[in-house]
N, CA, C and O atoms as a Maestro MAE file, in Angstrom:
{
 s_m_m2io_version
 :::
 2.0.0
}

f_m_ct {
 s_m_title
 :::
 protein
 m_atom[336] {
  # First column is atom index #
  i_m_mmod_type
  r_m_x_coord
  r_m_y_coord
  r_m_z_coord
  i_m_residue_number
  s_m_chain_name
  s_m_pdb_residue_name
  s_m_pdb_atom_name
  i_m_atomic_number
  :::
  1 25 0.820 -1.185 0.000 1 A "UNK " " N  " 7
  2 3 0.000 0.000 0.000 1 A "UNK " " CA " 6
  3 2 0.871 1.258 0.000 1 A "UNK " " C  " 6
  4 15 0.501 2.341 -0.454 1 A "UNK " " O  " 8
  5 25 2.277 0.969 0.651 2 A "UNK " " N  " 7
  6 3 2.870 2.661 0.884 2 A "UNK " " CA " 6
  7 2 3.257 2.786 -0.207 2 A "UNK " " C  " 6
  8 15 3.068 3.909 -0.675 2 A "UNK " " O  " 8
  9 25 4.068 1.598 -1.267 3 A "UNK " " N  " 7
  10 3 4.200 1.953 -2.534 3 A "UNK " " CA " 6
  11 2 3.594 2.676 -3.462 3 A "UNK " " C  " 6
  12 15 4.013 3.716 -3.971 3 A "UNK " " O  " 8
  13 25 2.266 1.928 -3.754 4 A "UNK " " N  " 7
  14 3 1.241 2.141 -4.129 4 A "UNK " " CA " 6
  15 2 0.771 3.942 -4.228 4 A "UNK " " C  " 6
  16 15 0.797 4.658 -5.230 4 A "UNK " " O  " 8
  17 25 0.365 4.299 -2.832 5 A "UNK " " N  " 7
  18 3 0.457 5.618 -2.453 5 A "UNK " " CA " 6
  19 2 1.830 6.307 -2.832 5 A "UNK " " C  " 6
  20 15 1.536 7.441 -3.208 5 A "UNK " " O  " 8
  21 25 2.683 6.194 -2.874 6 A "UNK " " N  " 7
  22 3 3.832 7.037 -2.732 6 A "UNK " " CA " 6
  23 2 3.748 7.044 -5.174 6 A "UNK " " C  " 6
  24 15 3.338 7.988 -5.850 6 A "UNK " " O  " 8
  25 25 4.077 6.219 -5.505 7 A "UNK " " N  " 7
  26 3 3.462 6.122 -6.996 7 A "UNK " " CA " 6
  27 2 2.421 7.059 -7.335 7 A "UNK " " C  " 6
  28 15 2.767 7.963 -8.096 7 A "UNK " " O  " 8
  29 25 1.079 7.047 -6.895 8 A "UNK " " N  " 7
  30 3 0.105 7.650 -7.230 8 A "UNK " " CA " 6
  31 2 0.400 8.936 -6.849 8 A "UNK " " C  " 6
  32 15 0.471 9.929 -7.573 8 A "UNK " " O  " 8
  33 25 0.586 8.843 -5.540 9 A "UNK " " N  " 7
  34 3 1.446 10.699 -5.250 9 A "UNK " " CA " 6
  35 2 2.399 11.754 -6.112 9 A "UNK " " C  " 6
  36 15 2.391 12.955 -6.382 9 A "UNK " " O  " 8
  37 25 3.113 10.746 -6.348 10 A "UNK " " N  " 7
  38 3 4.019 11.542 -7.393 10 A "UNK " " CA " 6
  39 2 3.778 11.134 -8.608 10 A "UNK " " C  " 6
  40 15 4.895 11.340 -9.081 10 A "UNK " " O  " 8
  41 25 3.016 10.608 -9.678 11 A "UNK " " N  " 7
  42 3 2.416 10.427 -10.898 11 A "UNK " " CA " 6
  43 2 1.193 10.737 -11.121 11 A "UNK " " C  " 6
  44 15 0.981 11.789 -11.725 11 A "UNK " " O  " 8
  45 25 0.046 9.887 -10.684 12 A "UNK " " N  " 7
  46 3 -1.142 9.954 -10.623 12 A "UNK " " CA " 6
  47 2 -1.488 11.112 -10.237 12 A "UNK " " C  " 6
  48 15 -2.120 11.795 -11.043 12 A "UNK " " O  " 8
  49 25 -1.212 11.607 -9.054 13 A "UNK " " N  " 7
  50 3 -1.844 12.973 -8.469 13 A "UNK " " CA " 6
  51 2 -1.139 13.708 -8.435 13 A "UNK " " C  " 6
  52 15 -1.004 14.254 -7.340 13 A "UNK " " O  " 8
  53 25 -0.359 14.129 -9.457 14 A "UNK " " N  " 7
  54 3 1.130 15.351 -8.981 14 A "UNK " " CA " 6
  55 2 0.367 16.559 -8.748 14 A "UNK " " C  " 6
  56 15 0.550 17.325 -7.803 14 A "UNK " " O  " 8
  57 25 -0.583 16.699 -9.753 15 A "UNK " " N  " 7
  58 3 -1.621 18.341 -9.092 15 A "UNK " " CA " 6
  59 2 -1.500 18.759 -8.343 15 A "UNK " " C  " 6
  60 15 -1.041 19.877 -8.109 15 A "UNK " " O  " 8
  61 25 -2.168 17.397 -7.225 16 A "UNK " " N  " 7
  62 3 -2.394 17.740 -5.893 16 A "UNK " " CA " 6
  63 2 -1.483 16.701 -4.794 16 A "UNK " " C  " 6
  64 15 -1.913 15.960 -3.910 16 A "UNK " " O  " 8
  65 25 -0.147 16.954 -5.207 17 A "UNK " " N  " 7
  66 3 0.540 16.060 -4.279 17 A "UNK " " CA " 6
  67 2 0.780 16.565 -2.789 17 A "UNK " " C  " 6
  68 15 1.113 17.642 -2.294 17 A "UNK " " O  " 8
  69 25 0.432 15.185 -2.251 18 A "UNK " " N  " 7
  70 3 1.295 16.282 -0.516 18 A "UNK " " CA " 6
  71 2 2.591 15.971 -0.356 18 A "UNK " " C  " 6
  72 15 3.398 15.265 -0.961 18 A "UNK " " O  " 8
  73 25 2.617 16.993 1.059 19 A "UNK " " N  " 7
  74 3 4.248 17.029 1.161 19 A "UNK " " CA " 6
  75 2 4.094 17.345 2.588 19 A "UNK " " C  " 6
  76 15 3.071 17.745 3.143 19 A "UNK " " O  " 8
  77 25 5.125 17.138 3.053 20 A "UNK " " N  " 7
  78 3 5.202 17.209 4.284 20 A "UNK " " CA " 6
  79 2 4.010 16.364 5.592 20 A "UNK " " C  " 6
  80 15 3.717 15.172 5.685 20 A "UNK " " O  " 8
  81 25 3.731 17.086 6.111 21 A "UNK " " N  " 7
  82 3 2.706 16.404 7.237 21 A "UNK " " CA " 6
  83 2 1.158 15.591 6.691 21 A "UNK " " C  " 6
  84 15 0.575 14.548 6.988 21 A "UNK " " O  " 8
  85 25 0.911 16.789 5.696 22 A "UNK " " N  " 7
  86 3 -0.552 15.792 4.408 22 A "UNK " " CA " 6
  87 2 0.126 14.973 3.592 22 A "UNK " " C  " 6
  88 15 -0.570 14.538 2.675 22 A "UNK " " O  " 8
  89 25 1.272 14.599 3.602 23 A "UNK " " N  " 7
  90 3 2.110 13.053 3.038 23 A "UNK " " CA " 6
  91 2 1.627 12.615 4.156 23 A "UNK " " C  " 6
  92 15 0.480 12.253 3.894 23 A "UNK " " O  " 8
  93 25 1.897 12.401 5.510 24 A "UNK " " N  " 7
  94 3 1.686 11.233 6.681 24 A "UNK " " CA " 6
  95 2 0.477 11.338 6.601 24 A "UNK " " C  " 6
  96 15 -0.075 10.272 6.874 24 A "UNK " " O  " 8
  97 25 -0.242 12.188 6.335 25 A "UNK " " N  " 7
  98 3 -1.825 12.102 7.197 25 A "UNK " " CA " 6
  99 2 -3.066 11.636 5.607 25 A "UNK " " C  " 6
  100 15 -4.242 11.273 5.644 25 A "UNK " " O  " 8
  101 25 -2.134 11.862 4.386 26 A "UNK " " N  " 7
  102 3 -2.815 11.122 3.138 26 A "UNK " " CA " 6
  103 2 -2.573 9.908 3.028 26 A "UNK " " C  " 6
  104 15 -3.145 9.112 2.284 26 A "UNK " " O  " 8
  105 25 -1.263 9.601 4.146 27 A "UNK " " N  " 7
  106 3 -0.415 7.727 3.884 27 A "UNK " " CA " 6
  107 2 -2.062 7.173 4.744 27 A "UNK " " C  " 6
  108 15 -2.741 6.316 4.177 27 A "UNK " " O  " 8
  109 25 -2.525 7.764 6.082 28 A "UNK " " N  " 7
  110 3 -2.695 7.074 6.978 28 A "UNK " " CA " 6
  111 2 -4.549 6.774 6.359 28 A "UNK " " C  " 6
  112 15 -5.257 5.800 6.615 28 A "UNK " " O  " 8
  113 25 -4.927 8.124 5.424 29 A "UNK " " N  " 7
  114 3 -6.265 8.026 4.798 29 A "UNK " " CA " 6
  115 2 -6.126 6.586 3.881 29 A "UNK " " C  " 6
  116 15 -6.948 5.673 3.941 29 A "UNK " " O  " 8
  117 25 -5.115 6.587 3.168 30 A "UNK " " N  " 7
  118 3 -4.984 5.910 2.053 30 A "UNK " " CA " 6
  119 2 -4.787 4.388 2.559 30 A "UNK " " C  " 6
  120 15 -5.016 3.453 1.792 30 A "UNK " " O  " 8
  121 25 -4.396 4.207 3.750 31 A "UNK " " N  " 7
  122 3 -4.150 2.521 3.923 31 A "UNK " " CA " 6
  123 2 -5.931 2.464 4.574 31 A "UNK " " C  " 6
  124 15 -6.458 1.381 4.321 31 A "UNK " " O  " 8
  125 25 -6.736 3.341 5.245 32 A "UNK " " N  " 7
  126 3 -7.891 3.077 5.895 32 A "UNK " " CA " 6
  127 2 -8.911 2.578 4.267 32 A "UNK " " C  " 6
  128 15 -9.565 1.536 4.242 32 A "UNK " " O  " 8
  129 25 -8.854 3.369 3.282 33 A "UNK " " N  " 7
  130 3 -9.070 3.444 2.548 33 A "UNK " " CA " 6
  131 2 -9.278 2.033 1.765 33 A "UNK " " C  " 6
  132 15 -10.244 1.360 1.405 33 A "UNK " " O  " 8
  133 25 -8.065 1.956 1.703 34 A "UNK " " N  " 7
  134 3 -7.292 0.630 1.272 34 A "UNK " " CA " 6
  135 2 -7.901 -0.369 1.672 34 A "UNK " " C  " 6
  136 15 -8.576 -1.127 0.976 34 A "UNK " " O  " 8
  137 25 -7.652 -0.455 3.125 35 A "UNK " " N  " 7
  138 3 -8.195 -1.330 3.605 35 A "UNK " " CA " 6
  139 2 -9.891 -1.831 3.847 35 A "UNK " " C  " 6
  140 15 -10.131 -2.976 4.230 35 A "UNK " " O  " 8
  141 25 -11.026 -0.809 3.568 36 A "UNK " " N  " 7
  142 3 -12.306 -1.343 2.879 36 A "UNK " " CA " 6
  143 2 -11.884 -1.834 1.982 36 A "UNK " " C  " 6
  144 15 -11.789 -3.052 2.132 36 A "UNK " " O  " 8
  145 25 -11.512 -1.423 0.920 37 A "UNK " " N  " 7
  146 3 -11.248 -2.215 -0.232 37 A "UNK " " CA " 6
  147 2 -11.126 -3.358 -0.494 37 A "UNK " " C  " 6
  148 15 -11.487 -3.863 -1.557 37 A "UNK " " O  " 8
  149 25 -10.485 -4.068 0.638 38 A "UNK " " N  " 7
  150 3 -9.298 -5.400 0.509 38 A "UNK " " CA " 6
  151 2 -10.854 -6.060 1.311 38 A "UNK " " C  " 6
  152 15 -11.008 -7.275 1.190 38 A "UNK " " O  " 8
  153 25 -11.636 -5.500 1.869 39 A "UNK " " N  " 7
  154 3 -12.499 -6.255 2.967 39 A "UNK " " CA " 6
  155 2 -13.656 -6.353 1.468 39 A "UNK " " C  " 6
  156 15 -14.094 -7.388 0.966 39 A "UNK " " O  " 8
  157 25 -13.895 -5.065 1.071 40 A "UNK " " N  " 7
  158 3 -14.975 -5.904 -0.082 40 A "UNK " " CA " 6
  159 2 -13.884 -6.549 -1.009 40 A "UNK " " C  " 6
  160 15 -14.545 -7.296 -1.730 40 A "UNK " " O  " 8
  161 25 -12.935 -6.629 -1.272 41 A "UNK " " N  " 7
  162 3 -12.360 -7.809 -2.618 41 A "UNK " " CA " 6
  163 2 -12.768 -8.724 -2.464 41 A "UNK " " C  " 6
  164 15 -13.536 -9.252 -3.268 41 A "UNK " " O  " 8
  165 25 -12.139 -9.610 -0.599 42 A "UNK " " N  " 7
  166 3 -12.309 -10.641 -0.151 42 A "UNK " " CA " 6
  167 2 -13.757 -11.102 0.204 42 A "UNK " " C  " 6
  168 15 -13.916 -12.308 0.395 42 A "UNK " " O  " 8
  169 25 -14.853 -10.245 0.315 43 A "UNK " " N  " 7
  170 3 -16.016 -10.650 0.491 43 A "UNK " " CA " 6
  171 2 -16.634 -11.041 -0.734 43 A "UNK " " C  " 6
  172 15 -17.020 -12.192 -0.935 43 A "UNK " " O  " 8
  173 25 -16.758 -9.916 -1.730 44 A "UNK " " N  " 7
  174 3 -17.244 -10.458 -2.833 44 A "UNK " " CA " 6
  175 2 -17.005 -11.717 -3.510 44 A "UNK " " C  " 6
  176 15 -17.812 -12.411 -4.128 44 A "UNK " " O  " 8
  177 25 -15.301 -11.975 -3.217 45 A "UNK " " N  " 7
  178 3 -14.806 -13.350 -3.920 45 A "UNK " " CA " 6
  179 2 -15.671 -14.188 -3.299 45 A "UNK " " C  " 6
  180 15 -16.549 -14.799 -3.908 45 A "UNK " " O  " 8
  181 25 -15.390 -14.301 -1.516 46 A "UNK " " N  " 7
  182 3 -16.050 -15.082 -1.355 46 A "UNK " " CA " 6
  183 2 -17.406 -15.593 -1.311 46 A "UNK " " C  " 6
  184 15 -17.695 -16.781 -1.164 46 A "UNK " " O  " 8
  185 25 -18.426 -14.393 -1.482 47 A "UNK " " N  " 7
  186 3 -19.914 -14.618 -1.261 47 A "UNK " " CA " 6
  187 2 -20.019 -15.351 -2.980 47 A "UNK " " C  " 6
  188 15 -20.932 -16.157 -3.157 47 A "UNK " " O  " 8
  189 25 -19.266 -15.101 -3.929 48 A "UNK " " N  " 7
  190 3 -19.151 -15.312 -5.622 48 A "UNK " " CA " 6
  191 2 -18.778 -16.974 -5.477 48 A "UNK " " C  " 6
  192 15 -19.320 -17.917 -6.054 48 A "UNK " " O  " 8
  193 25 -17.407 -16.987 -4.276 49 A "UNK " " N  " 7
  194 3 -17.023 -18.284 -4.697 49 A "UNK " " CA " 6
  195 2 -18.388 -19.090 -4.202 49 A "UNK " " C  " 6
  196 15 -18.939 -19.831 -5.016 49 A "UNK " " O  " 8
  197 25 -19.082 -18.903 -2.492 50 A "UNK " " N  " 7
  198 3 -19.596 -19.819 -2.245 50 A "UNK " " CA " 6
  199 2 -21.268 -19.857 -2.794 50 A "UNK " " C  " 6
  200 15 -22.172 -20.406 -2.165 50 A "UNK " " O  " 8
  201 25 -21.431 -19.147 -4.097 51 A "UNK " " N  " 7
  202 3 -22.189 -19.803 -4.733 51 A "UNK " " CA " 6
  203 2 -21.846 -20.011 -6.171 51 A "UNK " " C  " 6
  204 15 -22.140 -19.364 -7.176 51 A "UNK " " O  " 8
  205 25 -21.211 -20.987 -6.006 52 A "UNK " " N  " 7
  206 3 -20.421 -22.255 -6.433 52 A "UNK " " CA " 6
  207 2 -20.174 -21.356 -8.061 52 A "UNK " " C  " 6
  208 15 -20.763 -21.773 -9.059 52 A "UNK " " O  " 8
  209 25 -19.330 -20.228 -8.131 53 A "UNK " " N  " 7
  210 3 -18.981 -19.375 -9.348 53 A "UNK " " CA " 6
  211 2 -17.431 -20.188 -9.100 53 A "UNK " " C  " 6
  212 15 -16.952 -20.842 -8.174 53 A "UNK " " O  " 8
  213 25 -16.890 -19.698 -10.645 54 A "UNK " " N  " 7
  214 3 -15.691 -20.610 -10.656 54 A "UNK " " CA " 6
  215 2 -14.826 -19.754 -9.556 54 A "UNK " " C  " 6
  216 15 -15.245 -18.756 -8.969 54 A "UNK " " O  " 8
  217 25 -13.557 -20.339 -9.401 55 A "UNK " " N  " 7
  218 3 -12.569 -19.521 -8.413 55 A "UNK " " CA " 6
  219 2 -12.241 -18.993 -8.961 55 A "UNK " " C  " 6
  220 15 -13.061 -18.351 -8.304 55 A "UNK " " O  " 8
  221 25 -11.715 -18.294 -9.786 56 A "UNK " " N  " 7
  222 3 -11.132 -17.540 -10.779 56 A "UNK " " CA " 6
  223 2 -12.200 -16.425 -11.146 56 A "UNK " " C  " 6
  224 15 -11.843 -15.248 -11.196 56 A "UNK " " O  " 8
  225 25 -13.542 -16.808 -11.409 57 A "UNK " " N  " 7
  226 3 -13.899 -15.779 -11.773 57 A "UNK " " CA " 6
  227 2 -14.755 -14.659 -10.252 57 A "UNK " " C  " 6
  228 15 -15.083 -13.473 -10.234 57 A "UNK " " O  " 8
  229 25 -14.822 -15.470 -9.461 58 A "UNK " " N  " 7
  230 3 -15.324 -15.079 -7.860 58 A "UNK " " CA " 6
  231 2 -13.652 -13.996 -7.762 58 A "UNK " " C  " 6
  232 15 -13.639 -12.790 -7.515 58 A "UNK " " O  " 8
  233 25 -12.682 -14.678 -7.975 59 A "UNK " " N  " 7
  234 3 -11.509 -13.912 -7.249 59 A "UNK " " CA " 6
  235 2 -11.806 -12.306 -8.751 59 A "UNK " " C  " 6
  236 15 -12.215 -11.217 -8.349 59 A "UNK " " O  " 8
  237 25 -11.555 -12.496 -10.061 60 A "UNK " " N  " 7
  238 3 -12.017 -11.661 -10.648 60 A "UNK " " CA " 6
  239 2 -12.862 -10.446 -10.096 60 A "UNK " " C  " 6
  240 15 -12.548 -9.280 -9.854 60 A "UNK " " O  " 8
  241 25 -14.060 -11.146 -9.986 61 A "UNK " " N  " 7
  242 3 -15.117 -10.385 -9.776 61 A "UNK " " CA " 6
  243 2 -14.704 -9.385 -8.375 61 A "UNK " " C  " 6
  244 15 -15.046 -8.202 -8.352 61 A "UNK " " O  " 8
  245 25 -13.972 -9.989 -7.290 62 A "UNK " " N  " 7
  246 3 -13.521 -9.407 -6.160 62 A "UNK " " CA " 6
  247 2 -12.037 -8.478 -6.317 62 A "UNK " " C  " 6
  248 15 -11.629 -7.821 -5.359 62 A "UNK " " O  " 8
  249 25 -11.398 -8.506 -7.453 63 A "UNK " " N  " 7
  250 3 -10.440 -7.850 -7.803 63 A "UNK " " CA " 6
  251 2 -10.592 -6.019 -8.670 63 A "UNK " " C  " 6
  252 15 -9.914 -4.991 -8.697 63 A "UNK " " O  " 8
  253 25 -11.718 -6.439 -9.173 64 A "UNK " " N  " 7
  254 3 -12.926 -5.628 -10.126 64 A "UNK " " CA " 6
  255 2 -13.761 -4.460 -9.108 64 A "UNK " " C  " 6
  256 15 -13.907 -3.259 -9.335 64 A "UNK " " O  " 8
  257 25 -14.213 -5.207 -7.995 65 A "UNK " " N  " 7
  258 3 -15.032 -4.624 -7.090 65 A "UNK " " CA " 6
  259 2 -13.853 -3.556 -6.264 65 A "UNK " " C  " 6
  260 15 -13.983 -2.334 -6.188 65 A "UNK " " O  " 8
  261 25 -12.485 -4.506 -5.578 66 A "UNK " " N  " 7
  262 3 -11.770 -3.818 -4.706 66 A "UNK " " CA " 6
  263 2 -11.090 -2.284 -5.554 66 A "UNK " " C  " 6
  264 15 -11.176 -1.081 -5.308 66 A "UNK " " O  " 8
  265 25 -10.489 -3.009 -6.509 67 A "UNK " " N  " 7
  266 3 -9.583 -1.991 -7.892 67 A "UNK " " CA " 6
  267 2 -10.896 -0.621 -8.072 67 A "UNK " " C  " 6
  268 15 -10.297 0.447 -8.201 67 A "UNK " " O  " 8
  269 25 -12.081 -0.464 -8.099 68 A "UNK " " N  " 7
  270 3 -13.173 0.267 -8.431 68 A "UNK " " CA " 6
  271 2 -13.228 1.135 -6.915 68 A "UNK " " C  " 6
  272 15 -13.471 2.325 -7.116 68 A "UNK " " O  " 8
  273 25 -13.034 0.749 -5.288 69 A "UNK " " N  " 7
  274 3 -13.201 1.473 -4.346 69 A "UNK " " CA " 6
  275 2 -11.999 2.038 -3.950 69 A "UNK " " C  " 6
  276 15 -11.878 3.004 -3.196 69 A "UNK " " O  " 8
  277 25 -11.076 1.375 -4.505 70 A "UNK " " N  " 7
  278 3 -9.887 2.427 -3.889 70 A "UNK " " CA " 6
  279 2 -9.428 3.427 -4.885 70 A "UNK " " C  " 6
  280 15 -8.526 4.204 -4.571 70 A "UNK " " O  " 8
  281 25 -10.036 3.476 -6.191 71 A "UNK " " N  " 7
  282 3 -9.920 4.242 -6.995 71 A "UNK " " CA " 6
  283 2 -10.713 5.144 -6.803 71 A "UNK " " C  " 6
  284 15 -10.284 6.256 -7.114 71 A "UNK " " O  " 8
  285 25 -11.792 5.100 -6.376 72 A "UNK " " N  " 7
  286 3 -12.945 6.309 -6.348 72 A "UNK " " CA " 6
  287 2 -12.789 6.945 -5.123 72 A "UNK " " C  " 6
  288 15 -12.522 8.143 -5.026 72 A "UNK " " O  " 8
  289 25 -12.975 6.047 -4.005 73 A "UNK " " N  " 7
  290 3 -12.819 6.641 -2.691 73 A "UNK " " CA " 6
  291 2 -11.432 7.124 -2.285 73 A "UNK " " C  " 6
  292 15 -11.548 8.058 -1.492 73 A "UNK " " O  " 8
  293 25 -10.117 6.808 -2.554 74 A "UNK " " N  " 7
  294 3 -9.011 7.344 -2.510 74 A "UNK " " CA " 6
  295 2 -8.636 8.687 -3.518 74 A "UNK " " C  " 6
  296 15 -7.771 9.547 -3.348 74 A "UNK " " O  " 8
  297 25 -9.693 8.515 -4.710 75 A "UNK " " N  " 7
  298 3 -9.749 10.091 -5.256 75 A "UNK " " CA " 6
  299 2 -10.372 11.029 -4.403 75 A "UNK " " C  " 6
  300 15 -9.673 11.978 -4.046 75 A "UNK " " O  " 8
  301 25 -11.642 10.960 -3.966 76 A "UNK " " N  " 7
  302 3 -12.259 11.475 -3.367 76 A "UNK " " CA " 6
  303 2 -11.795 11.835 -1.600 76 A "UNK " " C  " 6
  304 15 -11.845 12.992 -1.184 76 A "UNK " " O  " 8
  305 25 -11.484 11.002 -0.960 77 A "UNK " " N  " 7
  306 3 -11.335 10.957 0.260 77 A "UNK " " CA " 6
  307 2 -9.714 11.218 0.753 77 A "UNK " " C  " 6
  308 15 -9.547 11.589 1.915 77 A "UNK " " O  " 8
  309 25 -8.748 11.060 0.037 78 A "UNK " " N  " 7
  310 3 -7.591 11.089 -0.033 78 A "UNK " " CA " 6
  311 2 -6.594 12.543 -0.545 78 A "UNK " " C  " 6
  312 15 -5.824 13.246 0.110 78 A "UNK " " O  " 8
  313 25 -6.958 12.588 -1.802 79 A "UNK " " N  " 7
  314 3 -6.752 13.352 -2.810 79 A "UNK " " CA " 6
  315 2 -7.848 14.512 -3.351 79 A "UNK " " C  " 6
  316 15 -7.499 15.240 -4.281 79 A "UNK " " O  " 8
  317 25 -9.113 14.656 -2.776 80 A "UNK " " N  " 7
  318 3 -9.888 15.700 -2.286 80 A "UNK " " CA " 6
  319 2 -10.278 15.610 -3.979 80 A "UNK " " C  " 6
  320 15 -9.901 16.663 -4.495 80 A "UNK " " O  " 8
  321 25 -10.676 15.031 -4.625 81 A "UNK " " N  " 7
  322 3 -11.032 15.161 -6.251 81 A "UNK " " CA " 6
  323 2 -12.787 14.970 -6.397 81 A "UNK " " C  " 6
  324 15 -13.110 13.969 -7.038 81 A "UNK " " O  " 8
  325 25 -13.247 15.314 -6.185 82 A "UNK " " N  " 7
  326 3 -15.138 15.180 -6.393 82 A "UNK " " CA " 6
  327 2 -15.143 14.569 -7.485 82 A "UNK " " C  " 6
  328 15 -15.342 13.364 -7.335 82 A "UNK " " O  " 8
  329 25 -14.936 15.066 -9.075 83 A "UNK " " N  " 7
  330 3 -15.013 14.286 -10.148 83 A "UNK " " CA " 6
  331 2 -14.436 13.632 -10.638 83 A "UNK " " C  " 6
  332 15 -13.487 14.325 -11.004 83 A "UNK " " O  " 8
  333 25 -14.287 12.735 -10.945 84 A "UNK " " N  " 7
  334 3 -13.605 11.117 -11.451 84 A "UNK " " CA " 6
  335 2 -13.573 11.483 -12.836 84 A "UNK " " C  " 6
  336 15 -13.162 10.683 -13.677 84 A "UNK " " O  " 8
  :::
 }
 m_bond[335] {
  # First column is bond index #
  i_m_from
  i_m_to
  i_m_order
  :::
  1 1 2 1
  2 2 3 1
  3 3 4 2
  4 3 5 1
  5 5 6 1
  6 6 7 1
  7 7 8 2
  8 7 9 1
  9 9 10 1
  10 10 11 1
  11 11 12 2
  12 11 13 1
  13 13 14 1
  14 14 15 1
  15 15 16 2
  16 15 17 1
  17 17 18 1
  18 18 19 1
  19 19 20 2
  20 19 21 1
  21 21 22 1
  22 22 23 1
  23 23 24 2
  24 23 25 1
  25 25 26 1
  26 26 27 1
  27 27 28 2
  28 27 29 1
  29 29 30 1
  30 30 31 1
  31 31 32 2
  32 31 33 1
  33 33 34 1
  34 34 35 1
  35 35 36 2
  36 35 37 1
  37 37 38 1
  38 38 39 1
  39 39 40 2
  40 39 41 1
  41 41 42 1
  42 42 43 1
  43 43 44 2
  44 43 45 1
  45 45 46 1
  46 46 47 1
  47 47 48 2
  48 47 49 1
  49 49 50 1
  50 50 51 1
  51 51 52 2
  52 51 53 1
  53 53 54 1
  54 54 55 1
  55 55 56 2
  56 55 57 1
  57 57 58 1
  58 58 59 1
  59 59 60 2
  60 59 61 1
  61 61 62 1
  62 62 63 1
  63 63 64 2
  64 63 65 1
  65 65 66 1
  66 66 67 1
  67 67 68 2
  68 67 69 1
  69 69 70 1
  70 70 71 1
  71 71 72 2
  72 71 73 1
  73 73 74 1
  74 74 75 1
  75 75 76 2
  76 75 77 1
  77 77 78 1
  78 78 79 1
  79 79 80 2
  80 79 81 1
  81 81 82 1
  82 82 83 1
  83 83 84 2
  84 83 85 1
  85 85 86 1
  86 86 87 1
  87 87 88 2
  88 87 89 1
  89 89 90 1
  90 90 91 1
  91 91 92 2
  92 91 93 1
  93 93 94 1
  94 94 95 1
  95 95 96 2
  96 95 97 1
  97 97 98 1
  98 98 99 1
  99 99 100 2
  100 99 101 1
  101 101 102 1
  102 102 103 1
  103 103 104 2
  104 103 105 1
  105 105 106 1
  106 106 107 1
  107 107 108 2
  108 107 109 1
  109 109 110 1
  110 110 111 1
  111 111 112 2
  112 111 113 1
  113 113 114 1
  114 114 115 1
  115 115 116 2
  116 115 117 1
  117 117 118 1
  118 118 119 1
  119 119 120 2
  120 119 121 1
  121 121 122 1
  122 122 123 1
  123 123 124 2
  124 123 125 1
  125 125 126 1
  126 126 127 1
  127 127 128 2
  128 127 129 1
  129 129 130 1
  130 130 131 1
  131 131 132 2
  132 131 133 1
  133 133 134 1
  134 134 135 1
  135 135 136 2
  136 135 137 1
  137 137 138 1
  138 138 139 1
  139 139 140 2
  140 139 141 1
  141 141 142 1
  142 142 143 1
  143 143 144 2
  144 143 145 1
  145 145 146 1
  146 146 147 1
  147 147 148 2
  148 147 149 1
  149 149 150 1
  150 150 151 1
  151 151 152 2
  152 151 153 1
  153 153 154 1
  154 154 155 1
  155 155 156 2
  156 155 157 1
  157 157 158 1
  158 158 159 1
  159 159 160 2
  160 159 161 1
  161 161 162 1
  162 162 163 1
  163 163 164 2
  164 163 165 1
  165 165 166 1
  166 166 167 1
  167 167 168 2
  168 167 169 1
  169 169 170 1
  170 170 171 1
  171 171 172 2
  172 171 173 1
  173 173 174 1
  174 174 175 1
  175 175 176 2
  176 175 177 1
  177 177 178 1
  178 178 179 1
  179 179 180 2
  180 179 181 1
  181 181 182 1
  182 182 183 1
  183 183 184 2
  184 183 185 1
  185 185 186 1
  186 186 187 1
  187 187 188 2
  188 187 189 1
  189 189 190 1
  190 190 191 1
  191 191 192 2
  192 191 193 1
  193 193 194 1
  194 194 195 1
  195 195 196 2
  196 195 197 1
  197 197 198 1
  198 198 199 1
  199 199 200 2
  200 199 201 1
  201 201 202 1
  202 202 203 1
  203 203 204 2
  204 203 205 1
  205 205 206 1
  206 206 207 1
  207 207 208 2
  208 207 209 1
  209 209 210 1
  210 210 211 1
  211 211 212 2
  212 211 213 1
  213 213 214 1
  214 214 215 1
  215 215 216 2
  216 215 217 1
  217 217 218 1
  218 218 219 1
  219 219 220 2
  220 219 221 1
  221 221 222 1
  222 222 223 1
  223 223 224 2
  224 223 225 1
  225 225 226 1
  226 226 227 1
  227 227 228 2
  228 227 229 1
  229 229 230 1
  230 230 231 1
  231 231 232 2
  232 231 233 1
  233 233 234 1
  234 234 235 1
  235 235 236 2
  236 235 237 1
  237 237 238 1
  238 238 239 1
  239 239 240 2
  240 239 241 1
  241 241 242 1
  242 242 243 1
  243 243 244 2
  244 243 245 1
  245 245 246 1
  246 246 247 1
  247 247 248 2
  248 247 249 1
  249 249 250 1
  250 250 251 1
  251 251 252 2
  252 251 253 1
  253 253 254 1
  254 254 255 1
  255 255 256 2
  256 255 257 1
  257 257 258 1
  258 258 259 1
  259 259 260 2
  260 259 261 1
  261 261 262 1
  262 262 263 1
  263 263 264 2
  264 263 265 1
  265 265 266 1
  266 266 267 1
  267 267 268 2
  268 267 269 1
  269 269 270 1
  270 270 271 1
  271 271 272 2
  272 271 273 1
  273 273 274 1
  274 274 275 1
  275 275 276 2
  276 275 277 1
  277 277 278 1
  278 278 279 1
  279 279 280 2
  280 279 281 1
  281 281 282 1
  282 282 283 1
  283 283 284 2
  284 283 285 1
  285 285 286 1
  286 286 287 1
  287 287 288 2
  288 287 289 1
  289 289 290 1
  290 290 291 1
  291 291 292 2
  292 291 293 1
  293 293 294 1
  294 294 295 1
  295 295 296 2
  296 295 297 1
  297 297 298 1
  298 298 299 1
  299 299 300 2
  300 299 301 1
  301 301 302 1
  302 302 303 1
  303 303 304 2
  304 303 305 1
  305 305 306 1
  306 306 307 1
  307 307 308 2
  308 307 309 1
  309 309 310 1
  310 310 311 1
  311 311 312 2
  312 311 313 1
  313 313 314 1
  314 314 315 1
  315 315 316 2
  316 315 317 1
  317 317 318 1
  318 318 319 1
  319 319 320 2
  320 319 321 1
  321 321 322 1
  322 322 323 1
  323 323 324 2
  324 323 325 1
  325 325 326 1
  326 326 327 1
  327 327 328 2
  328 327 329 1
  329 329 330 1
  330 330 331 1
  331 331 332 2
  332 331 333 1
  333 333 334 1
  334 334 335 1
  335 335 336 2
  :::
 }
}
């Protein structure tokens, strides 16, 4: 995740990059962030896998879902961006 963030900081969001103290306090949004994310990936896979969807496409479908909230909500909540 710090990778991740530290990448998007200086590429993705150079606009609006932080620095200094809103670097620590965008690291600490961005792993909370993150971390819904990783809780719906793993749910969706699994509510997908256990009705009996292939594994592959349950893990898909939960890769799709997570990749979609940390993109929107880490624009929004992180990086202060309203429009996508």
């Amino acid at each position: 995740m710090t990778t991740n963030y530290v990448f998007n900081n200086i590429l993705t969001y150079r606009d609006a990059r932080k620095r200094g103290w809103r670097f620590l306090g965008g690291l600490v949004a961005f792993y909370a962030v993150c971390s819904v994310g990783l809780v719906g990936n793993v749910g969706i896979a699994a509510y997908a896998f256990h009705h009996h969807y292939q594994w592959w496409l349950a893990a898909f479908a939960g890769i799709v879902i997570g990749t979609m909230w940390n993109f929107a909500a880490s624009s929004i909540l992180v990086w202060n961006r309203r429009r996508l």
